[in-house]
N, C-alpha and C positions, 0 to 999 in steps of 0.2 A: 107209393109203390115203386119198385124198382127191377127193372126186366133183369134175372139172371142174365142174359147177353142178349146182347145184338141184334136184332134181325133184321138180316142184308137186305137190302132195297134193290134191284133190278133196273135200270135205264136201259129203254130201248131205242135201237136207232133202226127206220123203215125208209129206206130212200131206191132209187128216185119214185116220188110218190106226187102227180101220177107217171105209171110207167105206161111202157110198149110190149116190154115182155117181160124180164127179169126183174126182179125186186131183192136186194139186200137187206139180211135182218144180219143185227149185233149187236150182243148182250155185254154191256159194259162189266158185269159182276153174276154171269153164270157161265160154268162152263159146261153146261147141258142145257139143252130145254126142246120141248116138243112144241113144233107148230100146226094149226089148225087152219084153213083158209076155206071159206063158208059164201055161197052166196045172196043173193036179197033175200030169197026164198028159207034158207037156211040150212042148204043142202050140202052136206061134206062134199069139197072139190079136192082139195090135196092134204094130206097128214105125212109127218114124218118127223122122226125125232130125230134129236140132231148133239153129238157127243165133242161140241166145240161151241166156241163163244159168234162164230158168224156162218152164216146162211146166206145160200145164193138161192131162191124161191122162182123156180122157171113158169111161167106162165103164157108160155108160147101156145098152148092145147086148148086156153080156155077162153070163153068169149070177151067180147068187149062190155066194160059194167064196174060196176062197185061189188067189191068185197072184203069181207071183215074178217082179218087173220087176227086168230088167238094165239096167244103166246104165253107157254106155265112154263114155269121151273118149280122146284120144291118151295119156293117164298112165296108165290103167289101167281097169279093171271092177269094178263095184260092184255088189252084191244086195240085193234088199229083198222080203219077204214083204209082200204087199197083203191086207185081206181086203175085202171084195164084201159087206154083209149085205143 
């Protein structure tokens, strides 16, 4: 079998990880995507969509801890463990 086209693959970049406050997201090959950021328990902490290839993700409001930003664009969903120190 043979895919009529393509389908783009998304690489993400999540640094500095772990952070203090801010965290950088940037999508090598989208230039939308909506982010999700969730904590242990599983409770939406910040959402926003975002109509460019890089994200500055402020996390100055939120406690010290692990958490797990999702990341879609129309190709698919991506996960990443954040820590918070």
């Amino acid at each position: 079998l043979k895919a009529d086209k393509d389908v783009d693959v998304v690489e993400w970049s999540v640094w500095p990880n772990p952070t203090d406050n801010e965290v950088y997201i940037k999508a090598n090959n989208a230039e939308q995507f909506t982010y999700e950021l969730y904590n242990t328990t599983g409770n939406l902490v910040i959402k926003s969509s975002i109509l460019a290839t890089e994200a500055k993700l402020d996390l100055s409001n939120t406690e010290h801890g692990i958490y797990y930003l999702k990341l879609t664009t129309t190709t698919g969903t991506s996960y990443h463990k954040v820590v918070k120190q």
